[in-house]
N, C-alpha and C positions, 0 to 999 in steps of 0.2 A: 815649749815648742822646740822642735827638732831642726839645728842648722843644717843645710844641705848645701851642697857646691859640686856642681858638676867642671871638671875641671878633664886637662889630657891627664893620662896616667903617667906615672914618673915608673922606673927600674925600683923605688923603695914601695912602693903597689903592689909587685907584682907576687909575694908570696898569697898577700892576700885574693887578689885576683886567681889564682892559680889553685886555693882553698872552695872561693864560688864555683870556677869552672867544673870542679870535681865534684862539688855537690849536685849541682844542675847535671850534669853529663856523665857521670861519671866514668862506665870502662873508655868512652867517649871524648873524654878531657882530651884536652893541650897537655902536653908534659912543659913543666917551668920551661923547660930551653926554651921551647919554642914561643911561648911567651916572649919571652927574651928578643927572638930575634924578630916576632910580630912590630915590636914595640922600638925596634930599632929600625924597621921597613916603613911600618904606618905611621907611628909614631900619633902625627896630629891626628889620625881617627882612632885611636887608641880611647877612650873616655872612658871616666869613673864616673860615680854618685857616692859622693862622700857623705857620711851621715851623721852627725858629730860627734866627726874624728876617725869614723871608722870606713872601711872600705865598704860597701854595701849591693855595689852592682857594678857592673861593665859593659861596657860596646865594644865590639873592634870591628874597624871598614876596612877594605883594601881594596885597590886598584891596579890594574895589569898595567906597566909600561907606557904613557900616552896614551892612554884611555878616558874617556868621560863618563864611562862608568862605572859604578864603583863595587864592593859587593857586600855586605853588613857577616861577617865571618861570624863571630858570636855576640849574643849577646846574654848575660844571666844574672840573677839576683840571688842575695844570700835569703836562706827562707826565714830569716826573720826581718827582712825589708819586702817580703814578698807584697802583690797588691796596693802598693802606697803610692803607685804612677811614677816609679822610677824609672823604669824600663822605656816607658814615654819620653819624660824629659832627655833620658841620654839617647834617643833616638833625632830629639829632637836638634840637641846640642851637634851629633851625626851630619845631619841635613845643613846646619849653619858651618860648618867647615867644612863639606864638601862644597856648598856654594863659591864659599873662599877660595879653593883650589880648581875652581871652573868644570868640577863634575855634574852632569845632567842627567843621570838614571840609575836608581840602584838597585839592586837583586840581590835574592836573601833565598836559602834554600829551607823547610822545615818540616817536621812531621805531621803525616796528617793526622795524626792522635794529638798533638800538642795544641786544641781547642782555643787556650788562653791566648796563644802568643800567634794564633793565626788570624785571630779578633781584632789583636793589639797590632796587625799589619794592616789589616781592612780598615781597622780607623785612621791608619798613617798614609791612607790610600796605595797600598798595595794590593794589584791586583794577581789572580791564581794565574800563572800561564800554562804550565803544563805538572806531570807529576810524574818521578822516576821511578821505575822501579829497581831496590836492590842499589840506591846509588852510592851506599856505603857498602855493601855489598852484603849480602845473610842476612836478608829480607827488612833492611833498613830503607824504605822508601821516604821519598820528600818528594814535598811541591811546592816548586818551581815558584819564586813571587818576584813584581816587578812593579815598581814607579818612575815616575816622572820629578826630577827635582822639585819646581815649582810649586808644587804643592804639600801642605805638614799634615 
């Protein structure tokens, strides 16, 4: 059996972390800085899925200045942890330390071709608000998702 620990991310993560994001995203990734400096803003919503031993998957939240809500920045799995309900659980781990920092809504922007991970929002009770067009610009559209803390 496979030990798991979702824990915050540390500065010794982050290559790893910054290896996922490029797979998952690629031209699209986080350059390491900016990791870097994610993890020094967010810090506590920063989360990993440790898998034993190894990096395996990420979350990052973040929140504007005296805000209660937050906004799930990325989140991705290396594709050999793909499907194993990792992406759940640090979703989940998400929702318990934003409770702890008195956030109450979160938004997440995503593709409407990315099937898997719009699924794995509707079961996390997110719902579609609206849909951008172009919002990364060169026909990169997203839609719009939005909850209520209160509920996982």
């Amino acid at each position: 059996m496979q030990k798991l620990q979702i824990r915050t991310a540390s500065l010794s993560d982050l290559d790893a972390i910054a290896q996922i994001d490029a797979a998952a995203f690629g031209g699209m990734s986080y350059p390491r800085f900016v990791l870097r400096q994610f993890q020094d803003c967010f810090g506590p919503l920063f989360k990993v899925a440790q898998v034993d031993g190894h990096i395996a998957a990420y979350v990052l939240g973040g929140t504007k200045l005296h805000s209660t809500t937050a906004f799930v920045l990325s989140l991705a799995t290396h594709p050999t942890y793909a499907r194993q309900g990792l992406a759940a659980r640090l979703l989940d781990a998400l929702w318990t330390e934003g409770a702890a920092l008195g956030l109450q809504k979160w938004q997440l922007t995503v593709s409407p071709n990315n099937r898997a991970a719009i699924a794995l929002y509707h079961k996390k009770g997110f719902q579609e608000i609206r849909q951008y067009e172009d919002y990364y610009g060169d026909g990169q559209d997203r839609i719009l998702m939005e909850k209520q803390h209160a509920s996982h």
